[in-house]
N, C-alpha and C positions, 0 to 999 in steps of 0.2 A: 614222812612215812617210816618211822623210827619202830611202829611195830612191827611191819614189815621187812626186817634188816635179815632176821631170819630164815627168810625166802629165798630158793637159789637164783643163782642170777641169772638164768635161763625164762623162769617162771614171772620174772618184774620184767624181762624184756618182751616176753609173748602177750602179759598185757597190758603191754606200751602199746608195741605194734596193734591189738584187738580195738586199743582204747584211737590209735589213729585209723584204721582201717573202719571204725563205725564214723568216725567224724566225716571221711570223705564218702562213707557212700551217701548220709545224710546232707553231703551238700551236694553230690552226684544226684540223689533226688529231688535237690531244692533248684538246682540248675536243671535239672530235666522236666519240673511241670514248670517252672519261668520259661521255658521252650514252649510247653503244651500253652499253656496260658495266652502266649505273643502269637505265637499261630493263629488261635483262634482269634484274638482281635484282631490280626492282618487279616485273616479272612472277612471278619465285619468290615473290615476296611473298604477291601476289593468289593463286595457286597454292593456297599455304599458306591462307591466307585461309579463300579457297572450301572447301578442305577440311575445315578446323576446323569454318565456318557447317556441312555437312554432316555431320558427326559431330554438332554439337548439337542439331540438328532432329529428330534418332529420340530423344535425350533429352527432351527436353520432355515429349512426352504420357505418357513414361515416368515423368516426376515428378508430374507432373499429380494425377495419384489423391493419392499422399502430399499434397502442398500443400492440396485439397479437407479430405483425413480431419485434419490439422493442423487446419484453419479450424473443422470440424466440433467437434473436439474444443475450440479456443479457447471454441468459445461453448457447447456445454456445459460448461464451468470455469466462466465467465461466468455464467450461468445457475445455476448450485450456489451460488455466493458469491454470488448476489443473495438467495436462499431461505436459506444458512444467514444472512445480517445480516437477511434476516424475521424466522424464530425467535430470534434472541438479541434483536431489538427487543421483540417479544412476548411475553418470559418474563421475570418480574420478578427483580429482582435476589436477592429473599428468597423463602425458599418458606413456606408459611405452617405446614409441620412444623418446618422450623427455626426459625421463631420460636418455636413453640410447645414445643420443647424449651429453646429458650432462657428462654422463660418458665416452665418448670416447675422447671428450673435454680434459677432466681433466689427464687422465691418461700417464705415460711417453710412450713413443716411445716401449723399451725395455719390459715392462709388457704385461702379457700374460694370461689375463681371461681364470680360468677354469666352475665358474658357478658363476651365480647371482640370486639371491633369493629377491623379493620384497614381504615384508608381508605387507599386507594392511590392517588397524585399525578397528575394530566392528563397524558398523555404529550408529553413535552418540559419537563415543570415541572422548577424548580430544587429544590423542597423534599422531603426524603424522604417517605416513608410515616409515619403516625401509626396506632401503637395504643392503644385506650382498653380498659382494666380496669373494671369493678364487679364488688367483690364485697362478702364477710366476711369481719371478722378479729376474733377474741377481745378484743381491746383496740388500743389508740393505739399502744402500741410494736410491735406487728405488722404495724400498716399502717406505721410510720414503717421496719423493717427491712424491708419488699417494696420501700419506696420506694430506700432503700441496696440492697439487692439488685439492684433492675435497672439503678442507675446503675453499680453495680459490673460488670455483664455486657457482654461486646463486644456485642453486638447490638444493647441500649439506649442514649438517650444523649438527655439533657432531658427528663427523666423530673418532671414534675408533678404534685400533690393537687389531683385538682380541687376536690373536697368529702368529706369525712367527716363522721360524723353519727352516731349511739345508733340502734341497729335499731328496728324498729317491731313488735310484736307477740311474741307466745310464742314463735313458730318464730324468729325472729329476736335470741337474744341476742346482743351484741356491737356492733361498729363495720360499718356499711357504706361504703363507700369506690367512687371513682372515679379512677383516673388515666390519665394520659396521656402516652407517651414516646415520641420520636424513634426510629424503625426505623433502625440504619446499618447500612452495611457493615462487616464485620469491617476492611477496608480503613483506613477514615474515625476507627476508635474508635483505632485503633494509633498514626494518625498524629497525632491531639491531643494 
């Protein structure tokens, strides 16, 4: 500004100051409609807003029912799977036909059940079921092939004599015998 040197220093400072006092009200304008401007879209905002809130309000009671019958139905599920882990606690793992075909399986021709006794474990016990045999058998190697038979069968499994002995009277010729064998599951005998 080399033409302007001439100028008193008064007159280059008033318009300095003019030249900054126009810049800030033009940005005092440019910041004041960015104000007018953001207003207005917050207002589209809220607008939208309000509207949405109001379309979702008729929904609700509309879901309402569903959401109830949902809940209704959770707890009857709930309720079913409490009842069926009852019955599968309450029913033993063996049924006492299938043992008894399993035992009739195993046994020789010649042997002659006089009673069978199955004790079934405390519930929660670790240990299986036990069946006890007494009967008749013609001689020693028939009791001794009942005892290989049931050890041989998935179902038994520690299969012991408890006592054998020479029958006692007429009706009674032969061996009378007792044993007693671990009840497993088909499960338990596979995987030994």
């Amino acid at each position: 500004m080399r033409e302007l040197e001439f100028l008193p220093e008064d007159y280059l400072r008033a318009r300095y100051r003019r030249r900054i006092g126009f810049i800030r009200s033009w940005l005092l304008l440019a910041v004041g409609l960015a104000m007018v401007l953001y207003s207005f879209q917050m207002g589209t905002w809220v607008r939208d807003a309000r509207a949405e809130l109001r379309a979702l309000q008729g929904t609700g009671s509309a879901v309402e029912a569903d959401v109830r019958k949902v809940r209704c139905l959770r707890e009857e599920a709930r309720m079913y799977n409490e009842r069926i882990a009852l019955a599968e606690a309450l029913r033993p793992r063996a049924s006492v036909t299938a043992v008894l075909a399993d035992l009739v399986a195993a046994l020789p021709g010649a042997v002659r059940l006089e009673r069978l006794q199955v004790r079934w474990p405390a519930r929660g016990a670790d240990h299986p079921p036990v069946v006890r045999m007494e009967g008749l058998a013609p001689g020693e190697q028939e009791v001794t092939r009942t005892l290989a038979g049931l050890d041989a069968s998935p179902r038994f499994g520690q299969t012991i004599l408890v006592e054998s002995r020479l029958g006692e009277g007429p009706a009674a010729s032969g061996r009378t015998f007792a044993l007693e064998a671990r009840l497993l599951s088909l499960e338990t005998k596979q995987g030994e």
